[in-house]
mmCIF file as gemmi writes it, N, C-alpha and C atoms, coordinates in Angstrom:
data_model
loop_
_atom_site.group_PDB
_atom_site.id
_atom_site.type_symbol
_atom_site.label_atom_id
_atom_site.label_alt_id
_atom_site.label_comp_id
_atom_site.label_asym_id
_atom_site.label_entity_id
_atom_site.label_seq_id
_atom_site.pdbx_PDB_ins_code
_atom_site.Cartn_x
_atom_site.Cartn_y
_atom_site.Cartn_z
_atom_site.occupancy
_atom_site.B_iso_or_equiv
_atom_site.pdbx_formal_charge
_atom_site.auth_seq_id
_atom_site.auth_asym_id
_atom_site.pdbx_PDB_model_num
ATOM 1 N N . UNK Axp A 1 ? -107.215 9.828 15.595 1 0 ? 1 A 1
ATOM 2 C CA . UNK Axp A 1 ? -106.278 10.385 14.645 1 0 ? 1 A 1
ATOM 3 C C . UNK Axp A 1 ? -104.907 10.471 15.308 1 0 ? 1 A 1
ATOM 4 N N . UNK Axp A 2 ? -103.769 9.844 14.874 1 0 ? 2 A 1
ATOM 5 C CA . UNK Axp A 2 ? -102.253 10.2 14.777 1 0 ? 2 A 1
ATOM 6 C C . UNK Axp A 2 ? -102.261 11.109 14.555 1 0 ? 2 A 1
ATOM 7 N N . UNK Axp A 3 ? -100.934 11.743 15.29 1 0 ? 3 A 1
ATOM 8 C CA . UNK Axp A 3 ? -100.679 12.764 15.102 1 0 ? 3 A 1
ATOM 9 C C . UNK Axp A 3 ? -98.949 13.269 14.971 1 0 ? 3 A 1
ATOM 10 N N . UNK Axp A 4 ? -98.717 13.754 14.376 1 0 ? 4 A 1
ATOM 11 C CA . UNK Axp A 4 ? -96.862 13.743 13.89 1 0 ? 4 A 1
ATOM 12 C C . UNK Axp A 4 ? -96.128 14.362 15.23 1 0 ? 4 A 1
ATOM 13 N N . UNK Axp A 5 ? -95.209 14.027 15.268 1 0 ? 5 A 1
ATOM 14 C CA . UNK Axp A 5 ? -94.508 14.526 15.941 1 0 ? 5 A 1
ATOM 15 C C . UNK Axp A 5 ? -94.271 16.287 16.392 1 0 ? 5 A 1
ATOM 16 N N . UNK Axp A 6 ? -94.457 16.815 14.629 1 0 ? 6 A 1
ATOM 17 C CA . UNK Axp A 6 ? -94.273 18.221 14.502 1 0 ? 6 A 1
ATOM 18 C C . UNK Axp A 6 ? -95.78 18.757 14.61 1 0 ? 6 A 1
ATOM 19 N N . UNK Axp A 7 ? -96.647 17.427 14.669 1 0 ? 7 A 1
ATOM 20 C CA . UNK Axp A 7 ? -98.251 18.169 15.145 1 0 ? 7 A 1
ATOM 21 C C . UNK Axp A 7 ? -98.332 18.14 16.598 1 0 ? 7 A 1
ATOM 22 N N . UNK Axp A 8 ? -97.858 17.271 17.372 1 0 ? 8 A 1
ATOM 23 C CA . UNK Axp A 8 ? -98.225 17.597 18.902 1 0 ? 8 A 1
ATOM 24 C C . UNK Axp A 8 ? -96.79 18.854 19.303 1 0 ? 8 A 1
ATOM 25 N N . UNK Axp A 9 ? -95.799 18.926 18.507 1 0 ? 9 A 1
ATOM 26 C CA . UNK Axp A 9 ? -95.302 20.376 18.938 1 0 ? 9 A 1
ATOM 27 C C . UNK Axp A 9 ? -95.999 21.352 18.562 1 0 ? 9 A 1
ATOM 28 N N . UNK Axp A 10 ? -96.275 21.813 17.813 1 0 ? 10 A 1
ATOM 29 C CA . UNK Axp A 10 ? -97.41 22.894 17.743 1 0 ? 10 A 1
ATOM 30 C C . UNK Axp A 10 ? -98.669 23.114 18.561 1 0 ? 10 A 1
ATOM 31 N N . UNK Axp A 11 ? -99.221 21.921 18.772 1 0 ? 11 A 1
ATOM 32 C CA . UNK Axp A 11 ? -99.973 21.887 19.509 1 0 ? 11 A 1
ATOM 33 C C . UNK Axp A 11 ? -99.683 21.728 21.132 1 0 ? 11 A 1
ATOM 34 N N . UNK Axp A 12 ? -98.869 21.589 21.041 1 0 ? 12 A 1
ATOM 35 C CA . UNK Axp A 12 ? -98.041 21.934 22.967 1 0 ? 12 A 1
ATOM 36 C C . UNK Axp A 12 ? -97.678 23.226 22.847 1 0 ? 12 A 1
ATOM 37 N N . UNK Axp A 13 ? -97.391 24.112 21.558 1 0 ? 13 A 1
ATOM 38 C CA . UNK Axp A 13 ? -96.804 25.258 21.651 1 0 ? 13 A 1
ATOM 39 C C . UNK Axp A 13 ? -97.871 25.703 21.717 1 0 ? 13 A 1
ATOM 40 N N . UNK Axp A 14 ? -98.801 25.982 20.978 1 0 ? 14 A 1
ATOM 41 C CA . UNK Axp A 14 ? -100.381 26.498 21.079 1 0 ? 14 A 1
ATOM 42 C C . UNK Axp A 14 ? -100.448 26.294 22.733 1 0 ? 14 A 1
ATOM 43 N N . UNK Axp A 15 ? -100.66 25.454 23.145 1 0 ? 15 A 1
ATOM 44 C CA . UNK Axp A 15 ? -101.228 25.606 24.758 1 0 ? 15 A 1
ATOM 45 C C . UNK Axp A 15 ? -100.531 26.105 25.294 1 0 ? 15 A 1
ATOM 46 N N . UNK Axp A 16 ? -99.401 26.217 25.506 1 0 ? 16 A 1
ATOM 47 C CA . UNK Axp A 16 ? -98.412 27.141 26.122 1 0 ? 16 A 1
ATOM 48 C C . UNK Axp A 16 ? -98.994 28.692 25.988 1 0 ? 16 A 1
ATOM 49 N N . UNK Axp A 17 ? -99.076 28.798 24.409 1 0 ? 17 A 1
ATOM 50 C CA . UNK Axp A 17 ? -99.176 30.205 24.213 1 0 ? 17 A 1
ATOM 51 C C . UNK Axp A 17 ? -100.506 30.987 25.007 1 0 ? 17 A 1
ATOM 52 N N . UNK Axp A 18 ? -102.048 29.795 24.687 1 0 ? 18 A 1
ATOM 53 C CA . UNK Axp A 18 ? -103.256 29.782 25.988 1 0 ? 18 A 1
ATOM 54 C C . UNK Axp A 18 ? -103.055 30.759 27.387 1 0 ? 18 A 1
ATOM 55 N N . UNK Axp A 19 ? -102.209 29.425 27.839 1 0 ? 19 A 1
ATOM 56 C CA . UNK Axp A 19 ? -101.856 29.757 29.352 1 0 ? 19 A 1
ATOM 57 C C . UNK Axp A 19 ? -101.009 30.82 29.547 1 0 ? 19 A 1
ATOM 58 N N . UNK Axp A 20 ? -99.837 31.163 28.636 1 0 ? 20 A 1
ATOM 59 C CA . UNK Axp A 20 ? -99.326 32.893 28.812 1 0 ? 20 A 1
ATOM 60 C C . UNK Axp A 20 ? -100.408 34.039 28.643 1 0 ? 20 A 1
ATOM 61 N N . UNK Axp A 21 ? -101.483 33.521 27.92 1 0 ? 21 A 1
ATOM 62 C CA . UNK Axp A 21 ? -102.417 35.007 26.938 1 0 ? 21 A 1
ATOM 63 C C . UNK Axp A 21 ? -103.188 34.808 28.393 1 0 ? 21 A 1
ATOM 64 N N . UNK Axp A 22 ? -103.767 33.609 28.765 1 0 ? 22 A 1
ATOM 65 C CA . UNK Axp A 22 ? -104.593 33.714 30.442 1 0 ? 22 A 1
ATOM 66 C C . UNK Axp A 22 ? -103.959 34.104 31.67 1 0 ? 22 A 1
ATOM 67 N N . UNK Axp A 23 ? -102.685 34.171 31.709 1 0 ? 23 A 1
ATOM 68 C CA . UNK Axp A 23 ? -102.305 34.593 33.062 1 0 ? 23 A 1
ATOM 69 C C . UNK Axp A 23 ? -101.955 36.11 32.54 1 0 ? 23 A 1
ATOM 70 N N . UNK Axp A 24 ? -101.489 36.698 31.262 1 0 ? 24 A 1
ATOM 71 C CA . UNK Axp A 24 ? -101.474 38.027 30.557 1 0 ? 24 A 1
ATOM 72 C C . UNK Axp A 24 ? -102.87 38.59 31.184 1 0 ? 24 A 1
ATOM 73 N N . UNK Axp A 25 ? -103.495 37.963 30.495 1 0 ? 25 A 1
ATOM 74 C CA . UNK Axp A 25 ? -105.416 38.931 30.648 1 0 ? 25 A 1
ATOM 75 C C . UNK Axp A 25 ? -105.782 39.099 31.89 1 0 ? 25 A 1
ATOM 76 N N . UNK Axp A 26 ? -104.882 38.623 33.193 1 0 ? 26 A 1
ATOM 77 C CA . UNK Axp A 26 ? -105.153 38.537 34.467 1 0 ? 26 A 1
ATOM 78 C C . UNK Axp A 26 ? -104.636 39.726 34.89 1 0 ? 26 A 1
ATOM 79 N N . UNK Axp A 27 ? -103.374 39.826 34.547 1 0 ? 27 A 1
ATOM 80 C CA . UNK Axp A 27 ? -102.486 41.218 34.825 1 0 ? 27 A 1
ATOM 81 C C . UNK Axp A 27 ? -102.608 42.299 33.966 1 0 ? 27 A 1
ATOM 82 N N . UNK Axp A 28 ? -103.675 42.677 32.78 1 0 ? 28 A 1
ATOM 83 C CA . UNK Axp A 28 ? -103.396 43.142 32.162 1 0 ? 28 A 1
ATOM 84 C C . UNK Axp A 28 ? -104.967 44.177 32.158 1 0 ? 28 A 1
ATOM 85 N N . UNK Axp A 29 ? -104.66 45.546 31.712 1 0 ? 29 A 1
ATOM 86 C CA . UNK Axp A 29 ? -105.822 46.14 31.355 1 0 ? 29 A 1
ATOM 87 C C . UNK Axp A 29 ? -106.574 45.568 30.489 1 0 ? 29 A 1
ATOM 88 N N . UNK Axp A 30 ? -107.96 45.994 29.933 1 0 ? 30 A 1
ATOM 89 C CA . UNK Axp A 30 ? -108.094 45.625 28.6 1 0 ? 30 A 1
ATOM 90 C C . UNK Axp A 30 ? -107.346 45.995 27.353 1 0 ? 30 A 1
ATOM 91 N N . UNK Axp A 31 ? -106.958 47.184 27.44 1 0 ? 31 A 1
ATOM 92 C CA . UNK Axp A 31 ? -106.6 47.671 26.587 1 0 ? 31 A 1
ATOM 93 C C . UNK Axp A 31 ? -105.103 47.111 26.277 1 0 ? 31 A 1
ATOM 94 N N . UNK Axp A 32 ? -104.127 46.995 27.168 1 0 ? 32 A 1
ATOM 95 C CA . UNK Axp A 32 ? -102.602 46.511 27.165 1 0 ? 32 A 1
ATOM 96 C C . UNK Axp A 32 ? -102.923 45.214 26.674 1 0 ? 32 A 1
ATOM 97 N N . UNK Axp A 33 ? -104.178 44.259 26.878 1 0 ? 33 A 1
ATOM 98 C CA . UNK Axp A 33 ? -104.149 43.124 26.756 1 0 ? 33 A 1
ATOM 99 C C . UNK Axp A 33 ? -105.087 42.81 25.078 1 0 ? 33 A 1
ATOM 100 N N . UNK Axp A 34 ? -105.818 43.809 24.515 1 0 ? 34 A 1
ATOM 101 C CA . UNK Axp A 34 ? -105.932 43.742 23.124 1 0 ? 34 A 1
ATOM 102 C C . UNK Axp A 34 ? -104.625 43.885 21.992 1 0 ? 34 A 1
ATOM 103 N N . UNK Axp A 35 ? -103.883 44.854 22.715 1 0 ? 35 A 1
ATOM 104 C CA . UNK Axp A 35 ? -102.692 45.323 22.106 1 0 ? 35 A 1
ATOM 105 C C . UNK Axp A 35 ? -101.918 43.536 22.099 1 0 ? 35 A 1
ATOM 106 N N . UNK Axp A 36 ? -101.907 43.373 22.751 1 0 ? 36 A 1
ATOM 107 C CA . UNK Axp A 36 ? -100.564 41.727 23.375 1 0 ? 36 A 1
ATOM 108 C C . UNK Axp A 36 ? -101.064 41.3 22.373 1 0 ? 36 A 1
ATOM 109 N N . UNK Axp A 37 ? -102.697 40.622 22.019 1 0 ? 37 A 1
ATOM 110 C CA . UNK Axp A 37 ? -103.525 40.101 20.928 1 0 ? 37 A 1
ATOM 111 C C . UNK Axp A 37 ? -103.319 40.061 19.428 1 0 ? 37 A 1
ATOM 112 N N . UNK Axp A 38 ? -103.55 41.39 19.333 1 0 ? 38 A 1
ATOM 113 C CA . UNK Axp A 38 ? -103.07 42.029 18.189 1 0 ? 38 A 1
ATOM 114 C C . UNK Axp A 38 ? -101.361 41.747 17.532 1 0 ? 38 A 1
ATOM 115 N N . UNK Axp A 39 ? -100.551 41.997 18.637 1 0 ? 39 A 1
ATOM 116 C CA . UNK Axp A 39 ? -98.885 41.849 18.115 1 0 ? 39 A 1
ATOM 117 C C . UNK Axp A 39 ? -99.172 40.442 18.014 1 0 ? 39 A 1
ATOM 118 N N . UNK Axp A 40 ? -99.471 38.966 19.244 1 0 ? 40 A 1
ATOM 119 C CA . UNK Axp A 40 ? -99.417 38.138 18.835 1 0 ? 40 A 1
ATOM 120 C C . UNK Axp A 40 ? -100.037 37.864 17.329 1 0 ? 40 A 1
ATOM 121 N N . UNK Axp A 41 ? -101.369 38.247 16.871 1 0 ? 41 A 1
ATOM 122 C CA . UNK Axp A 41 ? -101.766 38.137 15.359 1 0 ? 41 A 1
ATOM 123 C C . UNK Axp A 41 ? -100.516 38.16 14.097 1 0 ? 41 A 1
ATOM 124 N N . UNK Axp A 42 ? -100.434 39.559 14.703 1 0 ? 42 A 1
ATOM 125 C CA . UNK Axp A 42 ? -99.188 39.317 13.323 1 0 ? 42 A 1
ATOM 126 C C . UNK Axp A 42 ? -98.228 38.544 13.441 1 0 ? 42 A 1
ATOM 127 N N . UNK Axp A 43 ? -97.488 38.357 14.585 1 0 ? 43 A 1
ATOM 128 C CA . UNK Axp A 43 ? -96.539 37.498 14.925 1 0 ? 43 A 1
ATOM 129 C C . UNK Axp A 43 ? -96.762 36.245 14.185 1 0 ? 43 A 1
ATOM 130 N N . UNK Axp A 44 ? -97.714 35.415 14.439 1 0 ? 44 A 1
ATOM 131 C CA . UNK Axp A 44 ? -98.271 34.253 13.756 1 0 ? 44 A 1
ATOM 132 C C . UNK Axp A 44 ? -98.558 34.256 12.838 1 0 ? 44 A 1
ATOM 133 N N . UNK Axp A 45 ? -99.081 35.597 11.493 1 0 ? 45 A 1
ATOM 134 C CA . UNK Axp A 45 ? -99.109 35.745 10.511 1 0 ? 45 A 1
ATOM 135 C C . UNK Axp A 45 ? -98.056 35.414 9.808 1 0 ? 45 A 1
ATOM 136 N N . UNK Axp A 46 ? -97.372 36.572 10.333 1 0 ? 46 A 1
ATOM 137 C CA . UNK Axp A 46 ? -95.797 36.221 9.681 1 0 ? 46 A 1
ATOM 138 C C . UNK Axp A 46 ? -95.014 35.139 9.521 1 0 ? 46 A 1
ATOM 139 N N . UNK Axp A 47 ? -95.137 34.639 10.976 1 0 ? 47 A 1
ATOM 140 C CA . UNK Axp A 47 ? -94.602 32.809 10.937 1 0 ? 47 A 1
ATOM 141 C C . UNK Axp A 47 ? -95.66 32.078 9.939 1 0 ? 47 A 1
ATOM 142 N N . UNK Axp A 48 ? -96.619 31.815 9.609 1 0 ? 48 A 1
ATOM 143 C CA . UNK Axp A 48 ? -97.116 31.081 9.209 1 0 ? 48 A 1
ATOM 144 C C . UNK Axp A 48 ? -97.578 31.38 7.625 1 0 ? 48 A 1
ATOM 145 N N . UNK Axp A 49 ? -97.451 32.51 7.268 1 0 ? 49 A 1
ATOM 146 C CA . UNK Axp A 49 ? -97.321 33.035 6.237 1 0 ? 49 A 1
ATOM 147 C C . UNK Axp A 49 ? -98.976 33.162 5.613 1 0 ? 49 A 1
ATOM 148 N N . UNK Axp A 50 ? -100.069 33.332 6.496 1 0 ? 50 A 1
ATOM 149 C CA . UNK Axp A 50 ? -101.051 33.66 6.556 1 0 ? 50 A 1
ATOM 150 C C . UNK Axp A 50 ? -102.014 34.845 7.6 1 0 ? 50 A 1
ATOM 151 N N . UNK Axp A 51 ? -102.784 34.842 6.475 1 0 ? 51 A 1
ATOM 152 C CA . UNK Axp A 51 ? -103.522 36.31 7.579 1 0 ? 51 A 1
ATOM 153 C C . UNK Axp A 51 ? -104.178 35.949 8.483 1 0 ? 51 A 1
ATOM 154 N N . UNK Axp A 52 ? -104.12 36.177 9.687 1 0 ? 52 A 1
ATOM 155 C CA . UNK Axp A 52 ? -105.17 35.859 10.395 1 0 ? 52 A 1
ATOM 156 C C . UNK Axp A 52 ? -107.058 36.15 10.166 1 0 ? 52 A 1
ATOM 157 N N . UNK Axp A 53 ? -106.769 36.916 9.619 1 0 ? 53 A 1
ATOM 158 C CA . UNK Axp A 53 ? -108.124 37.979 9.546 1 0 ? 53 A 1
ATOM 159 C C . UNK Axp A 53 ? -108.92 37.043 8.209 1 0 ? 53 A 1
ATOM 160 N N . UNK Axp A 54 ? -107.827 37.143 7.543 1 0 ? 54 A 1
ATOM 161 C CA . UNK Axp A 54 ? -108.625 36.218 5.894 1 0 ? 54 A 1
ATOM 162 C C . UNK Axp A 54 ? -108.611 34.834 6.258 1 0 ? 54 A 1
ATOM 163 N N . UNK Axp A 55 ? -108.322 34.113 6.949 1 0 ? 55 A 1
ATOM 164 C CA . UNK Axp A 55 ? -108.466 32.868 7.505 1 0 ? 55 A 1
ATOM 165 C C . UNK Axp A 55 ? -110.063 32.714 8.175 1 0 ? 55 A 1
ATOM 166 N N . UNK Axp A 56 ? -109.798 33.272 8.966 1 0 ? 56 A 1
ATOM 167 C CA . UNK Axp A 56 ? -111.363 33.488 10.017 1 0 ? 56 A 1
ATOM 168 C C . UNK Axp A 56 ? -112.02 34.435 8.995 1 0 ? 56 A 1
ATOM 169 N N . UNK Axp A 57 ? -113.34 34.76 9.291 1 0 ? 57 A 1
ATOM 170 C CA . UNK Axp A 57 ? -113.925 35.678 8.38 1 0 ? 57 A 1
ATOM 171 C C . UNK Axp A 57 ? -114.174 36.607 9.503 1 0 ? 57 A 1
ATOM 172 N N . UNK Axp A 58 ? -113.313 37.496 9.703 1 0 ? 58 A 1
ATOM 173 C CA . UNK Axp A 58 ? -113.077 39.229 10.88 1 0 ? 58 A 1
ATOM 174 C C . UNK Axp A 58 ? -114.489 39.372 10.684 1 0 ? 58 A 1
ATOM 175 N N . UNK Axp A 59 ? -115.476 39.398 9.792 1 0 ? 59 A 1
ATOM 176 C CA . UNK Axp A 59 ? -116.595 40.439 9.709 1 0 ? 59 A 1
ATOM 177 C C . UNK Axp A 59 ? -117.326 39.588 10.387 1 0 ? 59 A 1
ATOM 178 N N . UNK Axp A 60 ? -117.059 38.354 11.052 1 0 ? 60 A 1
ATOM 179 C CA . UNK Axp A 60 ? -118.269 37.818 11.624 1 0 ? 60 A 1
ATOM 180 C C . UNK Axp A 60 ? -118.368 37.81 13.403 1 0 ? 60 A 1
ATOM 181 N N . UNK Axp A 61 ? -117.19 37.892 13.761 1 0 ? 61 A 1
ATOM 182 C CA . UNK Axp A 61 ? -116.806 37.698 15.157 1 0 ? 61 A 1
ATOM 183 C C . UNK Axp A 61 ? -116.978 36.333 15.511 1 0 ? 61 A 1
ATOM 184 N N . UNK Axp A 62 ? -116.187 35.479 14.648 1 0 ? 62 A 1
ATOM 185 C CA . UNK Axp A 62 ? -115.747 33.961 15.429 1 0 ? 62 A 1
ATOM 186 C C . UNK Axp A 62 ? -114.861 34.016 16.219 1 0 ? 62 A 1
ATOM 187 N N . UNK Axp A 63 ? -113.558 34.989 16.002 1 0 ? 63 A 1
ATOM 188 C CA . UNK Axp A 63 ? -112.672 34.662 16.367 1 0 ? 63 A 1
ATOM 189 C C . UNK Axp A 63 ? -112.583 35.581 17.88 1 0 ? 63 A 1
């Protein structure tokens, strides 16, 4: 599969974001580091103009 230009930026931005949340969870309590989780959620909600939660199904623990 091709992939657009504006799909491998997202998807380079996605890995970026990976490797900040993994070197985060290294330095981070659990707790400081659910919180980071959480703000990122909405953050991406908002940009993307979807819920995270209604996307994934929250009640199952995929995500």
């Amino acid at each position: 599969m091709l992939l657009s230009s504006s799909d491998e930026d997202v998807l380079a931005a996605a890995k970026a974001l990976g490797e900040d949340l993994d070197v985060a969870q290294s330095e981070a309590t659990a707790a400081e580091f659910e919180s980071l989780l959480i703000e990122c959620n909405e953050m991406i909600s908002e940009e993307i103009g979807l819920e995270y939660g209604a996307v994934c199904d929250a009640g199952n623990d995929c995500c």
